[in-house]
Backbone as JSON, one array per atom type, in Angstrom:
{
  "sequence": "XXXXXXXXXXXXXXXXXXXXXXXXXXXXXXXXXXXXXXXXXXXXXXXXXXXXXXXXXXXXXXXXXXXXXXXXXXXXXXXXXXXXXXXXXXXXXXXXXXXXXXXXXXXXXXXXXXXXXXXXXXXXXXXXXXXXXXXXXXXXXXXXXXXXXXXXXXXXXXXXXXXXXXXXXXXXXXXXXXXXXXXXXXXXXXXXX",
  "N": [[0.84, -1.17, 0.0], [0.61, 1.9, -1.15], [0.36, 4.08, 0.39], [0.94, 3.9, 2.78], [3.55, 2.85, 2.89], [4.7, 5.78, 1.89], [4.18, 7.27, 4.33], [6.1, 5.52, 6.33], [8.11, 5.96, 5.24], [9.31, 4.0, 4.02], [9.44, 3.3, 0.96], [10.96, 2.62, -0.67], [12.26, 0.41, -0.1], [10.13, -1.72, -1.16], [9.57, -4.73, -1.88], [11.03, -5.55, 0.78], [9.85, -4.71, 2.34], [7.56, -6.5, 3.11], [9.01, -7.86, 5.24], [8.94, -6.3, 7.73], [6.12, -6.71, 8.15], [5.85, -9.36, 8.72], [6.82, -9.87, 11.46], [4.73, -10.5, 12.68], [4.67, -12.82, 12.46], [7.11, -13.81, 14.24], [6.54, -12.83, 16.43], [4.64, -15.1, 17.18], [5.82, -16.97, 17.29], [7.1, -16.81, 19.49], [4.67, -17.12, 21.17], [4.48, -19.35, 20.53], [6.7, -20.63, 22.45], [6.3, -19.98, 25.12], [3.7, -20.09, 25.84], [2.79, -22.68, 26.53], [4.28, -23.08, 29.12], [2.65, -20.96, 29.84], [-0.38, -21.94, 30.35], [0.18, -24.69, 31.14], [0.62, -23.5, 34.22], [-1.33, -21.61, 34.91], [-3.45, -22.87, 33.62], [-5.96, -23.25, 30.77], [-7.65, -21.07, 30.47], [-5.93, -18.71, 30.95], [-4.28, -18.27, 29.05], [-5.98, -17.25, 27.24], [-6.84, -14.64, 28.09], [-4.71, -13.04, 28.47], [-3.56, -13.56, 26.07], [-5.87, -12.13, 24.58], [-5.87, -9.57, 25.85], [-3.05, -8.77, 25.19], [-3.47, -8.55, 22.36], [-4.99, -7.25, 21.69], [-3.95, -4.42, 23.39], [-1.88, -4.43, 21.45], [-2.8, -3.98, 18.76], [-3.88, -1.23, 19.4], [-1.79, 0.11, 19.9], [-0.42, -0.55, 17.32], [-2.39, 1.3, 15.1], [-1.69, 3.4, 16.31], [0.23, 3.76, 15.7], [3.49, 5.94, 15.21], [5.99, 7.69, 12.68], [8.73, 7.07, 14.14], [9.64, 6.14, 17.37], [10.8, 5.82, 20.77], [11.41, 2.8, 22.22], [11.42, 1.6, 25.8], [13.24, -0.92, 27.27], [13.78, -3.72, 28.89], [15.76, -1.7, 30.6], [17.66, -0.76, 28.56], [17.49, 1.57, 26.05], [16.0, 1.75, 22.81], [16.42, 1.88, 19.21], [13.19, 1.69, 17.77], [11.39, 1.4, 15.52], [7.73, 1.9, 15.75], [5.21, 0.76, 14.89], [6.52, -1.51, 13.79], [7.19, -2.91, 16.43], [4.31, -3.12, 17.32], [3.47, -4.8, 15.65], [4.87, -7.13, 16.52], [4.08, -7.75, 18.93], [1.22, -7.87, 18.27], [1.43, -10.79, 17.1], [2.21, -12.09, 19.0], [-0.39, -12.12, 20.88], [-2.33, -12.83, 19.55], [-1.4, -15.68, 18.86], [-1.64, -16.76, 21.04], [-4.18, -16.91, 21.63], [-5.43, -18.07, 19.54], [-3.82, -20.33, 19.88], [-5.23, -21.69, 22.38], [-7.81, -21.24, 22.97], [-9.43, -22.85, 20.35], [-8.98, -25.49, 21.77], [-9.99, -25.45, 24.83], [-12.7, -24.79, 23.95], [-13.51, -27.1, 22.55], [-12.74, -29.09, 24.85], [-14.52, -28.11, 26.82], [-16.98, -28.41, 25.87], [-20.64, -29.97, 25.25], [-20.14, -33.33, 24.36], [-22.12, -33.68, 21.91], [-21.98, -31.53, 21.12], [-19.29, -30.55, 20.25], [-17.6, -31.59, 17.69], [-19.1, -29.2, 16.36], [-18.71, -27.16, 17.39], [-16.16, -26.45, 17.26], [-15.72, -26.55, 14.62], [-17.57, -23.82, 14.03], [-16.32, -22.19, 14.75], [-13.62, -22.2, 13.74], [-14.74, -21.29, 11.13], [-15.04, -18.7, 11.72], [-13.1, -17.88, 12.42], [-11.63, -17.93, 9.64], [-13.59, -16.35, 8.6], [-13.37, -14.04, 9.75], [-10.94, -13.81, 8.98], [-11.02, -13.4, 6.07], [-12.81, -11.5, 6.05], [-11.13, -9.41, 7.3], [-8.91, -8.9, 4.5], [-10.91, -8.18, 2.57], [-11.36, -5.72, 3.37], [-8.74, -4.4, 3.71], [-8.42, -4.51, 0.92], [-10.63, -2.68, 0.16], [-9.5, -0.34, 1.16], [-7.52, 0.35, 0.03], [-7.94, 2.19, -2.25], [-8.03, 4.37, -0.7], [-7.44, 7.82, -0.01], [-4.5, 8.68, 1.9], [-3.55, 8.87, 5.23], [-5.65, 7.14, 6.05], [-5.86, 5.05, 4.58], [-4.11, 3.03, 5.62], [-4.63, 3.26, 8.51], [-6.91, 2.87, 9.27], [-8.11, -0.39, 8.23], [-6.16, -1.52, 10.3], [-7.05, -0.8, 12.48], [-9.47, -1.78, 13.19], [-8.22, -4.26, 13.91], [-8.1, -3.81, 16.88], [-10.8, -3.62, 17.65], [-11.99, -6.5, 17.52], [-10.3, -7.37, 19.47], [-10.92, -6.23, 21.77], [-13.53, -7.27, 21.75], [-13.27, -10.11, 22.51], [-11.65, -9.64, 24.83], [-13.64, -8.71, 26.63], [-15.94, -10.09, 26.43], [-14.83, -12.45, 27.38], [-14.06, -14.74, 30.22], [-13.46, -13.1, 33.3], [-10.23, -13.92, 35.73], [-11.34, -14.47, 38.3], [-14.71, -15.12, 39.05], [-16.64, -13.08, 39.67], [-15.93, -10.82, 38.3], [-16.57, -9.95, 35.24], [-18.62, -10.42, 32.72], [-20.2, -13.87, 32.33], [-19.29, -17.38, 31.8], [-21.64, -19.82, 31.29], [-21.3, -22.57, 31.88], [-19.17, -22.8, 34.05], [-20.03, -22.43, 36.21], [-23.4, -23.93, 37.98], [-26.29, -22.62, 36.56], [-28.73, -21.59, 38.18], [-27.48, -22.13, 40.48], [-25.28, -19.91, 40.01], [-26.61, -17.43, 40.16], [-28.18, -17.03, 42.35], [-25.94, -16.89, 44.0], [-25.03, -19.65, 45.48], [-23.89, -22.75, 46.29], [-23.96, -25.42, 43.66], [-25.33, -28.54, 43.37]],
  "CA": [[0.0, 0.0, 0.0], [1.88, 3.1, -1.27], [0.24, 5.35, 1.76], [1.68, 3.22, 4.38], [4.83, 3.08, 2.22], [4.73, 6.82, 2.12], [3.83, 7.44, 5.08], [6.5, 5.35, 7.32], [9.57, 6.2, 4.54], [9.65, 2.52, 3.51], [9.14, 3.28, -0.12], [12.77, 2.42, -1.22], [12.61, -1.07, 0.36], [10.17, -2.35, -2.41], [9.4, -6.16, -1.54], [11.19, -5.74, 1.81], [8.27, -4.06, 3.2], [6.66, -7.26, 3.75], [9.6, -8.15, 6.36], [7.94, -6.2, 8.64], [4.5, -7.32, 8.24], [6.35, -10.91, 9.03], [7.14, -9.66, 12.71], [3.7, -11.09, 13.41], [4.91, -14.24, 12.93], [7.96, -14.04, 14.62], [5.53, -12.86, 17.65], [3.64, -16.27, 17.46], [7.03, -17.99, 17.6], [7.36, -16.4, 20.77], [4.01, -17.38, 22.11], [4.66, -20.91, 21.09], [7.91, -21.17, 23.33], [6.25, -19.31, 26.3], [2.43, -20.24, 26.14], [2.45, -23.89, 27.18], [4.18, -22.96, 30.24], [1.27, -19.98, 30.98], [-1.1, -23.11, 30.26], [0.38, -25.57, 32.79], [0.6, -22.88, 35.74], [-2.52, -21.32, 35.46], [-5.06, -23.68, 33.27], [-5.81, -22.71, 29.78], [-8.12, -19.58, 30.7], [-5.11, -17.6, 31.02], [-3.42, -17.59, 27.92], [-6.62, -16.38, 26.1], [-7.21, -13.8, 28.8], [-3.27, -12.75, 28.38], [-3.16, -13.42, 24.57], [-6.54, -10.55, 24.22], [-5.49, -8.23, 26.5], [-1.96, -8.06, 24.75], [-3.23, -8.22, 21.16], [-5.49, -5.75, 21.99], [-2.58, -3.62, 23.21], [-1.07, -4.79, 20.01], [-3.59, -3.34, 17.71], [-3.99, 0.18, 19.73], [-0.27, 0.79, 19.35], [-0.04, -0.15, 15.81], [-3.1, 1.74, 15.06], [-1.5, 5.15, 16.64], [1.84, 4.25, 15.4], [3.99, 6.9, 13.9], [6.99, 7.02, 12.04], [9.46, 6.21, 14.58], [9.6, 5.78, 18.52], [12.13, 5.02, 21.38], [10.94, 2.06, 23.1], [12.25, 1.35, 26.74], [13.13, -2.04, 27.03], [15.06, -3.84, 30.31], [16.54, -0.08, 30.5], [17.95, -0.16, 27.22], [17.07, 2.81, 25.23], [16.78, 1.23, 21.36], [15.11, 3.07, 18.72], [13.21, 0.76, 17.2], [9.85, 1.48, 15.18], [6.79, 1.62, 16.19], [4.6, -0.24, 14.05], [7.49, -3.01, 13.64], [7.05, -3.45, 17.89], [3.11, -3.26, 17.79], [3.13, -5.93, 15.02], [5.79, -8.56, 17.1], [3.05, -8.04, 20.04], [-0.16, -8.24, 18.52], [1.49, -11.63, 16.92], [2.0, -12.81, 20.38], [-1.22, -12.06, 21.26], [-3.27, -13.14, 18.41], [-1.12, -16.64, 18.67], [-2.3, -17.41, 22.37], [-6.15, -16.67, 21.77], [-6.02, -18.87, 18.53], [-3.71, -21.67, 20.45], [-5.87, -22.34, 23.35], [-9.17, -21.27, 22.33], [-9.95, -24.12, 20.05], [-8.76, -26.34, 22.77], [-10.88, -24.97, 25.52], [-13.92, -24.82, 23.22], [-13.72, -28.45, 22.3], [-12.57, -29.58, 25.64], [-15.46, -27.81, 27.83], [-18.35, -28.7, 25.09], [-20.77, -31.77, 25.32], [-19.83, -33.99, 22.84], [-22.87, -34.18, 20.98], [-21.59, -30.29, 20.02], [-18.11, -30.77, 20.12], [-17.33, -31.19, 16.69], [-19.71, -28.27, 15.62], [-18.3, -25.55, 17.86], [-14.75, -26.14, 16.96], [-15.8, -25.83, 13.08], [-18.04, -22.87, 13.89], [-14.72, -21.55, 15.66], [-13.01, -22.31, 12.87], [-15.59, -20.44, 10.67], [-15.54, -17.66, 12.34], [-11.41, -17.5, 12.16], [-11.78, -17.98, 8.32], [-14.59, -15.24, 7.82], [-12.64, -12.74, 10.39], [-9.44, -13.64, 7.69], [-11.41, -13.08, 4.48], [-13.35, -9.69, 6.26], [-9.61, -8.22, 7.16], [-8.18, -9.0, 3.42], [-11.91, -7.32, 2.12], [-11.23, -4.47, 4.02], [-7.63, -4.06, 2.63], [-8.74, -4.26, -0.39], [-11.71, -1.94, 0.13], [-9.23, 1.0, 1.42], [-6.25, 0.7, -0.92], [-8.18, 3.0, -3.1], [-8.37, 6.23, -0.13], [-5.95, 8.38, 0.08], [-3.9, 9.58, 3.16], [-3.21, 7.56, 6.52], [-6.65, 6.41, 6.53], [-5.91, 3.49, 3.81], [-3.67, 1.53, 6.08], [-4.99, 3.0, 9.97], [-8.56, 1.71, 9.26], [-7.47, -2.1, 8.42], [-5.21, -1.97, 11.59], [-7.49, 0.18, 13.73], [-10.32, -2.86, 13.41], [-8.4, -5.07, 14.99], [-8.49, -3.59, 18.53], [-12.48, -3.69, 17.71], [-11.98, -7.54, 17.81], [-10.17, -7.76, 20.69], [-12.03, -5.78, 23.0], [-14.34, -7.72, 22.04], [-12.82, -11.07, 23.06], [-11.33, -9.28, 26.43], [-14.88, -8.09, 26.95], [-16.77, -12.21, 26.69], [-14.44, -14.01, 27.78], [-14.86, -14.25, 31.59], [-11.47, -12.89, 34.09], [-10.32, -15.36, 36.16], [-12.55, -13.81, 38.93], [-15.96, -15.56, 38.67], [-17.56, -12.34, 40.25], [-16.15, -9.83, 37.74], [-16.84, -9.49, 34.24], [-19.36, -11.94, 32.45], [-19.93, -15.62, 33.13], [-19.4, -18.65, 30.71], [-22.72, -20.43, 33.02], [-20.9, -24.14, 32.1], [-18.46, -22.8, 34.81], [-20.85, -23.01, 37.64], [-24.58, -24.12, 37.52], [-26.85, -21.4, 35.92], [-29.05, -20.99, 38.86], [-26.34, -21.09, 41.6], [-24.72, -18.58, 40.12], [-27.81, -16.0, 40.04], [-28.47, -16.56, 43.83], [-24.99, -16.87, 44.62], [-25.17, -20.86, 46.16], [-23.25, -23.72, 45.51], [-24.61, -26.41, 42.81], [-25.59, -29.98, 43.24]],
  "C": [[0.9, 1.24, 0.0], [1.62, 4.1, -0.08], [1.29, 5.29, 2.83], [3.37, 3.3, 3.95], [5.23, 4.56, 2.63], [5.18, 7.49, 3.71], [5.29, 7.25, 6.62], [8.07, 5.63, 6.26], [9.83, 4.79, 3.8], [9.47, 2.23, 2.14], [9.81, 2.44, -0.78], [12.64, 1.12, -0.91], [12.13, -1.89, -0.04], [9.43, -3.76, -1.49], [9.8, -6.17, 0.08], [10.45, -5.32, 2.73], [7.83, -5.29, 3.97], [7.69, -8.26, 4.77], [9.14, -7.29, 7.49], [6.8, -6.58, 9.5], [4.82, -8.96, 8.63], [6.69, -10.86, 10.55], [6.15, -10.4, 13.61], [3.83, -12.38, 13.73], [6.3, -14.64, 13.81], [7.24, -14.07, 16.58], [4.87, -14.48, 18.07], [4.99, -17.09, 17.84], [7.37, -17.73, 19.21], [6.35, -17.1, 21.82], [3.91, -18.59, 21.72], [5.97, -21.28, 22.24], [7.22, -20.46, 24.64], [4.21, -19.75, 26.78], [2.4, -21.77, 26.61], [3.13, -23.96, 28.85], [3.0, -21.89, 31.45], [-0.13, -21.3, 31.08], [-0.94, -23.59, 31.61], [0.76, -25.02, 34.01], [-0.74, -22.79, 35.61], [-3.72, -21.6, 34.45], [-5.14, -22.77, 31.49], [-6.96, -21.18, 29.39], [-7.46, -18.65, 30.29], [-4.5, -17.04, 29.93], [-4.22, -17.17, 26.81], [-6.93, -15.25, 26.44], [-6.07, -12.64, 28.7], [-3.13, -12.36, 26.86], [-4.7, -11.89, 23.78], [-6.28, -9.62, 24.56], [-4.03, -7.96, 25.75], [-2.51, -8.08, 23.09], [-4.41, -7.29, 21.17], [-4.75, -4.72, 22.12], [-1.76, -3.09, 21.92], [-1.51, -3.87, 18.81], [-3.86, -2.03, 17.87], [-2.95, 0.5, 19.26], [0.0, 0.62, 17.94], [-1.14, 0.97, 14.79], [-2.51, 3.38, 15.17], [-0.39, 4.75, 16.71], [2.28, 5.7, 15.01], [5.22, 6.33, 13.31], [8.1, 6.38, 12.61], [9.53, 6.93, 16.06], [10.51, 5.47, 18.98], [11.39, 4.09, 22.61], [12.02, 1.6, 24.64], [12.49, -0.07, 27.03], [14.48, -3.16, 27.79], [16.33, -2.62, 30.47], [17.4, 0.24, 29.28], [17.34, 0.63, 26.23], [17.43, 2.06, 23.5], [15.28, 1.9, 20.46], [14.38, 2.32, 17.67], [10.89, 1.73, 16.51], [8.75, 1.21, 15.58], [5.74, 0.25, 15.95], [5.02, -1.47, 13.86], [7.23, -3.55, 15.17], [5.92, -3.83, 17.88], [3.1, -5.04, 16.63], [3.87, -7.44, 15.64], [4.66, -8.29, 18.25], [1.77, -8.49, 19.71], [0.28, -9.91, 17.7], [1.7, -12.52, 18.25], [0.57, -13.23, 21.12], [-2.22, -12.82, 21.12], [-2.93, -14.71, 18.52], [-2.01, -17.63, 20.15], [-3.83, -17.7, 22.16], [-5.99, -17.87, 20.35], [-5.29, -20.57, 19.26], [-4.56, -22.54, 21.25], [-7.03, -22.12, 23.18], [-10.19, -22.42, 21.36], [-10.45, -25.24, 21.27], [-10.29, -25.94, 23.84], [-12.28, -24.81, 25.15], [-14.47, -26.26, 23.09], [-13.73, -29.61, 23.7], [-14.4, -29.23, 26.9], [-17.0, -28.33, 26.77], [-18.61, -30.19, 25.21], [-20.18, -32.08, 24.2], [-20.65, -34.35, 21.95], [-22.12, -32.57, 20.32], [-20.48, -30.1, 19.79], [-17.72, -30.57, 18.84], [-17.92, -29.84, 16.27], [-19.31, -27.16, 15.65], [-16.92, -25.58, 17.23], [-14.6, -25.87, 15.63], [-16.19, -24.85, 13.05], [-17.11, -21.82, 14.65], [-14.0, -21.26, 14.57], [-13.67, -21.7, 11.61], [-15.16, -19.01, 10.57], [-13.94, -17.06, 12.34], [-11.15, -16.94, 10.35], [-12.37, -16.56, 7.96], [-14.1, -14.03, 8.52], [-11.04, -12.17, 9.46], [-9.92, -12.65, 6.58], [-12.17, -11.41, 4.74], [-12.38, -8.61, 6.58], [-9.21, -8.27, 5.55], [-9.2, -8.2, 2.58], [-11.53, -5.77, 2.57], [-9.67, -3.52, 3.23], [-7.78, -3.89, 1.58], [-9.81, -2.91, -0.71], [-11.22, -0.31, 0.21], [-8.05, 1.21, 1.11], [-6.86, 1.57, -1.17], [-8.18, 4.37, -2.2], [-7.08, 6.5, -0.04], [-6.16, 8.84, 1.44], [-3.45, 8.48, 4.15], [-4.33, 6.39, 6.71], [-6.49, 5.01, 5.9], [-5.48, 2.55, 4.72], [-4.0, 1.82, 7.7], [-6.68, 2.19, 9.85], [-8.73, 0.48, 9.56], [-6.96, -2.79, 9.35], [-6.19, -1.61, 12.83], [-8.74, -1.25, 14.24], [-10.34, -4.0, 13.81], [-8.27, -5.51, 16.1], [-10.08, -4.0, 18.41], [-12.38, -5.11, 18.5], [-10.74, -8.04, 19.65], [-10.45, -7.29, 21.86], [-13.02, -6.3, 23.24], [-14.52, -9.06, 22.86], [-12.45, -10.89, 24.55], [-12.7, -9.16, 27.44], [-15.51, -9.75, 27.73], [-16.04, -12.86, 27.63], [-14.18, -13.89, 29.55], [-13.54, -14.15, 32.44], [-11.51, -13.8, 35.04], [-10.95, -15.45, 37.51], [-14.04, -14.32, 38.59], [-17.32, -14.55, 39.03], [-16.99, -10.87, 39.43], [-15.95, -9.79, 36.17], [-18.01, -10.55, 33.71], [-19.04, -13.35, 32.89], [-19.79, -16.52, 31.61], [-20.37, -19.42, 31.68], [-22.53, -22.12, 32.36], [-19.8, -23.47, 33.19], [-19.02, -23.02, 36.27], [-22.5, -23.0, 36.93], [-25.19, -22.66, 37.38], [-27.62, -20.83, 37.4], [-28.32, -21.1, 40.24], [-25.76, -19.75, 41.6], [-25.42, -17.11, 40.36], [-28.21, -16.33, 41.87], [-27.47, -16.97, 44.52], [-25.15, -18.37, 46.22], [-24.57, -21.8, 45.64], [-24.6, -24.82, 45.43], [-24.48, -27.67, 43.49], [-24.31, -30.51, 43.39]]
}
């Protein structure tokens, strides 16, 4: 996208542009070497609760990137781009919520719905792919910053929304998943059967 090109100086670099946009995956590499130990401490809640709240993060900061930033980082002062940092986080982020999420979907469901949810999971990954790549496509054609903050800005939407549902590890503050305790215990505060 020549805006974003424009925009961050990266004109000149041609093809190497999309070493950047590869940071995301270097992010997921991260949250495969570090997410199976947030797993086996604290249950697989955590690393979707961990992996929204940071690719949420992820998506604000690349969203209100600019052109270049000094990130602080174990007290080393390194001057490292913005947009290049937000994209190695929200790949961290984005990797946790898609690792354990299946899992946890398939694992807590009866098994008559078992298969269904983890395809309509898997759905729902697919049609969130193909509605970001629409969108890109939809706002190549504007001019200014808006072509490439729009595309990026939409996917804090999605993870506010995920931080929002999915329930903190607190059973008394934010929504409930009501397979975690019986439906009407939890409404008059009593333990179930």
């Amino acid at each position: 996208m020549t805006q974003y090109q424009s925009y961050f100086g990266v004109a000149a670099l041609g093809g190497a542009t999309g070493l950047i946009f590869s940071l995301f995956y270097a992010g997921a590499m991260v949250a495969i070497a570090t997410g199976p130990f947030l797993a086996d401490k604290f249950g697989r809640r955590m690393p979707i609760i961990v992996g929204s709240l940071v690719a949420l993060a992820g998506a604000i900061i690349q969203a209100s990137s600019q052109s270049s930033k000094q990130i602080f980082l174990t007290n080393l002062m390194i001057l490292v781009e913005q947009f290049r940092a937000s994209r190695f986080i929200l790949g961290y982020g984005s990797s946790l919520c898609f690792a354990y999420g299946p899992l946890i979907t398939v694992e807590m469901a009866h098994p008559f719905w078992r298969g269904r949810l983890g395809g309509l999971l898997m759905i729902g990954v697919l049609g969130g792919n193909t509605f970001s790549l629409w969108m890109d496509f939809a706002c190549a054609w504007a001019s200014g910053q808006f072509a490439w903050r729009f595309p990026v800005s939409l996917e804090s939407k999605f993870g506010l929304i995920a931080s929002a549902v999915f329930p903190s590890p607190s059973p008394y503050i934010g929504p409930y998943l009501l397979f975690l305790r019986p439906r009407i215990s939890s409404l008059v505060d009593r333990e179930g059967p």
